[in-house]
C-alpha positions as CSV (number, residue, x, y, z in Angstrom):
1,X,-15.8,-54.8,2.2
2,X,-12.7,-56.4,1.1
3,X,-11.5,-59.5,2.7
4,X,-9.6,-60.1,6.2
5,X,-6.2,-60.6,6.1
6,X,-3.3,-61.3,7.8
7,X,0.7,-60.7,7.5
8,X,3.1,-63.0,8.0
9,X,7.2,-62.8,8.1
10,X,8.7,-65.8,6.3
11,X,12.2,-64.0,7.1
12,X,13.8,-60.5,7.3
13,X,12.9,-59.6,3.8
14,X,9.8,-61.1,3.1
15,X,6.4,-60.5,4.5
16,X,3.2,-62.7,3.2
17,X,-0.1,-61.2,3.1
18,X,-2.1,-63.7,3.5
19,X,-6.6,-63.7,3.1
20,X,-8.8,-65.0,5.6
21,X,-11.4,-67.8,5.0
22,X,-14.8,-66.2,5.1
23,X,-16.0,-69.1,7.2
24,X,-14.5,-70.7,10.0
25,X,-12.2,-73.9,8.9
26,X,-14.1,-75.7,12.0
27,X,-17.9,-74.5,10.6
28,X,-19.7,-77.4,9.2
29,X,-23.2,-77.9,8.6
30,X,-25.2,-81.3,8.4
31,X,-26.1,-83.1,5.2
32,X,-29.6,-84.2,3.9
33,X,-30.3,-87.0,3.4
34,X,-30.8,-86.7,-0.4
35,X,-27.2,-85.6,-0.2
36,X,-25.9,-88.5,1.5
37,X,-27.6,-90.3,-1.1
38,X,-26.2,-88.8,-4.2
39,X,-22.8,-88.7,-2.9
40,X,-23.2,-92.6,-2.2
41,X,-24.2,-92.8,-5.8
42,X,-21.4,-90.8,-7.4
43,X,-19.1,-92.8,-5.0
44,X,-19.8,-96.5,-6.3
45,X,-20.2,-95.0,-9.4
46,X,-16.4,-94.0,-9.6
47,X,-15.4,-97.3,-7.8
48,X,-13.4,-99.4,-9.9
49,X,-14.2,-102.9,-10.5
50,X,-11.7,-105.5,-9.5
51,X,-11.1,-106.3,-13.9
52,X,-10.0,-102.6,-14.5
53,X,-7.9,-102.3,-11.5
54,X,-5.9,-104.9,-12.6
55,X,-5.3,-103.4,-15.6
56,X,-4.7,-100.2,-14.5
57,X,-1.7,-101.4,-12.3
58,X,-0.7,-103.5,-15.4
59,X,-0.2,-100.4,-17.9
60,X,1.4,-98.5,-14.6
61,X,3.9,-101.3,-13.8
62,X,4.6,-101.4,-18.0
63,X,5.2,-97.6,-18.2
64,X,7.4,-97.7,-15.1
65,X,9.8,-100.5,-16.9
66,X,9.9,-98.8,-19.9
67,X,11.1,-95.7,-17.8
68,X,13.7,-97.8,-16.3
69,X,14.9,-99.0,-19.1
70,X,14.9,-95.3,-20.7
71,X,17.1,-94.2,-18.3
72,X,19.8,-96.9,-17.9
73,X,21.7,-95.6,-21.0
74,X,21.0,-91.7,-20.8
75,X,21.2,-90.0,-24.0
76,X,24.4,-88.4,-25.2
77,X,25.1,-85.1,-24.3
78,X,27.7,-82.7,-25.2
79,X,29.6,-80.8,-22.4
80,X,29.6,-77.2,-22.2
81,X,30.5,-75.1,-24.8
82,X,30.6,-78.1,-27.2
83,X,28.6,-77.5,-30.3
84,X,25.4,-80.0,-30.9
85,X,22.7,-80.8,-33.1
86,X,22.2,-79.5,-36.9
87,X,24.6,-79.4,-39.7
88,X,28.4,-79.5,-38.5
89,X,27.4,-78.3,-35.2
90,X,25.3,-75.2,-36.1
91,X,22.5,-75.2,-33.8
């Protein structure tokens, strides 16, 4: 049986079809308590410690500048119609 779906008009020309979840967005079911467990684990295990955080928002804050300084002085570009690139203009 294929899946439930539903249309929807985004204006006068075009109509969304649009699948159904198979369960209910609200439906939930409880954990075990060897799930809570591992998801604990993986969850310090992906924590970072306080040395590589710094340098995380060190390399961030260095590629930012070097953005910034990228795009004070855009590169050259020819206007349109203007020939560019390769010998004499060929490309």
């Amino acid at each position: 049986m294929p899946p439930a779906s539903i249309a929807v008009a985004v204006d006068e020309h075009l109509l969304w079809v649009v699948r159904l979840p198979e369960v209910l967005a609200g439906a939930t079911r409880a954990a075990s308590a060897e799930q809570l467990e591992r998801l604990g684990a993986e969850f310090d295990a992906s924590r970072f410690t306080a040395y590589e955080a710094m340098r995380a928002d060190i390399a961030v804050g260095a590629i930012t500048r070097a953005v910034i300084e990228f795009l004070r002085e855009p590169p050259e570009l020819p206007f349109i119609g203007e020939p560019f690139g390769g010998e004499g203009g060929t490309d």
